[in-house]
C-alpha positions as a printed Julia matrix, in Angstrom:
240×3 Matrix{Float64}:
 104.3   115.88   98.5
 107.05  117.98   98.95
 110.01  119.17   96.84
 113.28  120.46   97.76
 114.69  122.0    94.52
 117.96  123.21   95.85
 118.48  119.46   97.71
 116.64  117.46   94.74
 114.8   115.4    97.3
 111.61  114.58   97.03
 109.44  113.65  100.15
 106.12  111.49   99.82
 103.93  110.97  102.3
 101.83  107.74  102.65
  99.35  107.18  105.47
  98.02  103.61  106.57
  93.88  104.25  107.45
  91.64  101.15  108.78
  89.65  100.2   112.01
  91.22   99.61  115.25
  93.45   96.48  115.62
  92.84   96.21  111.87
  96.93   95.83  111.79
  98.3    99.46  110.85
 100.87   99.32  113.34
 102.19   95.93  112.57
 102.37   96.49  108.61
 104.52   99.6   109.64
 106.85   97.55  112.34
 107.23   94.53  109.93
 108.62   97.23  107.07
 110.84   98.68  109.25
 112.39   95.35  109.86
 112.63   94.6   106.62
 114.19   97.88  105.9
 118.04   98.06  105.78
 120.05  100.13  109.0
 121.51  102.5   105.94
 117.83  103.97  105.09
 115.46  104.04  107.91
 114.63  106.25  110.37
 113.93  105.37  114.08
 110.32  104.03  114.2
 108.34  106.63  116.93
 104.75  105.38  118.14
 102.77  107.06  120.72
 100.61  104.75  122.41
  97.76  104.67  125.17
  97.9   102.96  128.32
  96.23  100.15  126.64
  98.76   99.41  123.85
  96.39  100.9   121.12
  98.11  103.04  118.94
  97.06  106.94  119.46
  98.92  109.28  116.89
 100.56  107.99  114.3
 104.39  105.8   113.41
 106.71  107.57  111.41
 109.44  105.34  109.09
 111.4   107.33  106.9
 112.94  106.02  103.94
 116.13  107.97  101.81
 117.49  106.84   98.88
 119.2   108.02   95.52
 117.15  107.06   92.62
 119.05  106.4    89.51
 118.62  110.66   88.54
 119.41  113.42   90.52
 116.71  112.89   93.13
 116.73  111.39   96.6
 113.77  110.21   98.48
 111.85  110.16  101.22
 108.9   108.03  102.06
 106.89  108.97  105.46
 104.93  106.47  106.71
 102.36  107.24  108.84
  99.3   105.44  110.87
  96.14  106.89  112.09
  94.31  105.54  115.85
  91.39  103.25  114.59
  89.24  104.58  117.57
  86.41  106.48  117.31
  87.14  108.87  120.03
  90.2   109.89  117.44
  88.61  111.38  114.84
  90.38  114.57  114.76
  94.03  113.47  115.0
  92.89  111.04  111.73
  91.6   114.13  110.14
  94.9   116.03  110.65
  97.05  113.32  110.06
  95.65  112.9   106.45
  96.41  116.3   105.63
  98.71  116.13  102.78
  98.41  112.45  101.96
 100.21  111.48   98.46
  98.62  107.6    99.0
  96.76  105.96  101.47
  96.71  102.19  102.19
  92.86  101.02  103.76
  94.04   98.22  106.02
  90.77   96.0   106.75
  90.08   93.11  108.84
  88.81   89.92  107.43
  86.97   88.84  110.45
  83.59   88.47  109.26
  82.2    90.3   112.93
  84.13   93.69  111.47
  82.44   93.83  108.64
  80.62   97.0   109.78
  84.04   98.51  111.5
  85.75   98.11  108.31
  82.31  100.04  106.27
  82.43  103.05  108.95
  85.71  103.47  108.89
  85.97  103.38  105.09
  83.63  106.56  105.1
  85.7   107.78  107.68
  88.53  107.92  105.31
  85.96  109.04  102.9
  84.96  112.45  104.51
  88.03  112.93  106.1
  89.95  113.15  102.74
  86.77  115.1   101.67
  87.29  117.19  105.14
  90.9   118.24  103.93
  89.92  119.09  100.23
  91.23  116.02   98.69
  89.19  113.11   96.94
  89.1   109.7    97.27
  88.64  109.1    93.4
  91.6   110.66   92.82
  93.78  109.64   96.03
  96.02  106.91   95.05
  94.63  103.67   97.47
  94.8   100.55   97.74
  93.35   98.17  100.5
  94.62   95.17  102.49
  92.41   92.82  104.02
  94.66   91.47  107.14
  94.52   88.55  109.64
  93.99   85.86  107.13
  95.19   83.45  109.16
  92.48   83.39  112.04
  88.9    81.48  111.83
  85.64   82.94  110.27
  86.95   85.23  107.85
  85.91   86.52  104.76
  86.62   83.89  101.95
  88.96   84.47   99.23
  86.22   84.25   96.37
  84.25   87.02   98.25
  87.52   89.07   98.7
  87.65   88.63   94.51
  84.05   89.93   93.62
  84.96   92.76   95.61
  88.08   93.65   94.44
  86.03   92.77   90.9
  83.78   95.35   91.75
  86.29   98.33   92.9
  88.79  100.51   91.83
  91.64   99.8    93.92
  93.87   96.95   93.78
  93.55   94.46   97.31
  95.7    92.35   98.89
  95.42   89.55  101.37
  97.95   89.86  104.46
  98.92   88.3   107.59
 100.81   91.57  108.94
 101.97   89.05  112.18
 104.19   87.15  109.93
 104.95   89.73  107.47
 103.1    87.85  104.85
 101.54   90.17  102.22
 103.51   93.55  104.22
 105.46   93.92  101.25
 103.21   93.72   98.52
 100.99   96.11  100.09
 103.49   99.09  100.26
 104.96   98.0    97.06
 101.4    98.59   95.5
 100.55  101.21   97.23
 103.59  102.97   96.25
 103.57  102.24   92.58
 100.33  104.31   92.07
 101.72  107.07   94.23
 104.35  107.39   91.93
 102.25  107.35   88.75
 100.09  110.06   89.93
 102.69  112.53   91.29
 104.98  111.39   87.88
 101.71  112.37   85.68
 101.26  115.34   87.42
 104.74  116.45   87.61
 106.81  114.62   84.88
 109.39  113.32   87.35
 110.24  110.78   85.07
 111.64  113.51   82.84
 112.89  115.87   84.91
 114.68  114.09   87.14
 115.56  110.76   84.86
 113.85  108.55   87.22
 111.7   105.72   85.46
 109.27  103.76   87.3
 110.51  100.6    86.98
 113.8   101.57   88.48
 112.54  103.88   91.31
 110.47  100.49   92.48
 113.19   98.2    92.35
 115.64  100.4    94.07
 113.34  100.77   96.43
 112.62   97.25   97.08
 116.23   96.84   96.86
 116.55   98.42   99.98
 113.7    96.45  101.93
 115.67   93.71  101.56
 113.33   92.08   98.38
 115.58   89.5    96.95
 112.86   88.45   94.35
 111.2    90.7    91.56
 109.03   93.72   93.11
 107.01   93.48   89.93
 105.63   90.24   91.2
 104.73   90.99   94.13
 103.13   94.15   93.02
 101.25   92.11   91.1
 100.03   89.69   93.65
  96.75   92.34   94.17
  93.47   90.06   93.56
  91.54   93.09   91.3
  93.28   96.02   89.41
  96.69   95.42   88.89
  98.25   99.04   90.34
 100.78   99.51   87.56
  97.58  100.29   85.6
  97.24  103.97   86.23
  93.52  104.48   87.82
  91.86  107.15   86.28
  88.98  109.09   88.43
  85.75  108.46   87.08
């Protein structure tokens, strides 16, 4: 997080963390569709001869909240490879959330485990911890054959801490919900930390739908925040 005093602007930082060709890249292309010419940035990827993404995407968001405080959310994506370990490392430095994107083909299983302790020491790596990082995960390509059911993906959202949603990312379904979730517990921790709410007059409720306001949501952002199967993310989540 950072925080401009003399510009009131407040810039969060939100990274997108999973296995490669998990779907980080398309969440991240499908929001900046969605996102109105007014408020986004130009959408930069760096890529590998292969198409596979190798730094990161950066969409940034600006907006006036209904206080004296404009807004900017960077969105970034890490390379799923292994060979990429560093760059994930340094990307996550200064994280505010971070959204695990998994894959619900039942032959990742494991690539979705290693690279959930990847995120797991890398956070550790840059003095932060996962208990206390605001996450939640997406399991993507729901629409493809041999997949993890939905009453498994429910006994393990059951079992965690984080809220989880089901996505295709190729047709945008669950995209929305995702960020939407992921950035309602951002702004809960940073608000408890720093009492935004007060200082700047911006209540939750109204930071979330002016920001889905400007991705082009025509329906309530509370509902589709509350789409997660698990903990619903308007619940703060305390560190145990």
């Amino acid at each position: 997080m950072q925080l401009d005093f003399v510009a009131r602007e407040l810039t969060i930082k939100l990274v997108y963390y999973g296995p490669a060709l998990s779907g980080k890249t398309t969440n991240l292309q499908s929001l900046h569709r969605l996102t109105t010419d007014a408020s986004r940035g130009r959408l930069m990827t760096l890529e590998t001869r292969d198409d596979r993404t190798l730094f990161f995407d950066l969409l940034p968001l600006a907006f006036k909240a209904d206080g004296d405080l404009s807004l900017r959310i960077k969105l970034f994506t890490v390379p799923g490879q292994v060979i990429h370990a560093s760059t994930r490392r340094l990307v996550l430095q200064g994280a505010d959330g971070v959204a695990f994107i998994g894959d619900s083909q039942l032959t990742e299983t494991d690539n979705n485990r290693a690279s959930f302790l990847d995120l797991r020491q890398n956070l550790k790596d840059n003095g932060l911890d996962l208990r206390k990082m605001p996450l939640v995960i997406q399991f993507n390509k729901r629409d493809l054959p041999n997949i993890r059911g939905d009453e498994e993906i429910a006994q393990l959202a059951e079992h965690g801490r984080e809220p989880v949603y089901k996505a295709v990312a190729t047709r945008g379904d669950g995209v929305l919900e995702t960020f939407l979730g992921l950035v309602t517990l951002t702004w809960a921790r940073l608000d408890a930390e720093h009492d935004f709410s007060n200082k700047f007059r911006v209540k939750s409720e109204n930071f979330v739908a002016s920001l889905a306001k400007q991705l082009g949501v025509t329906t309530d952002p509370q509902g589709l925040i509350a789409a997660a199967v698990g903990r619903d993310p308007r619940t703060r989540r305390e560190a145990t």
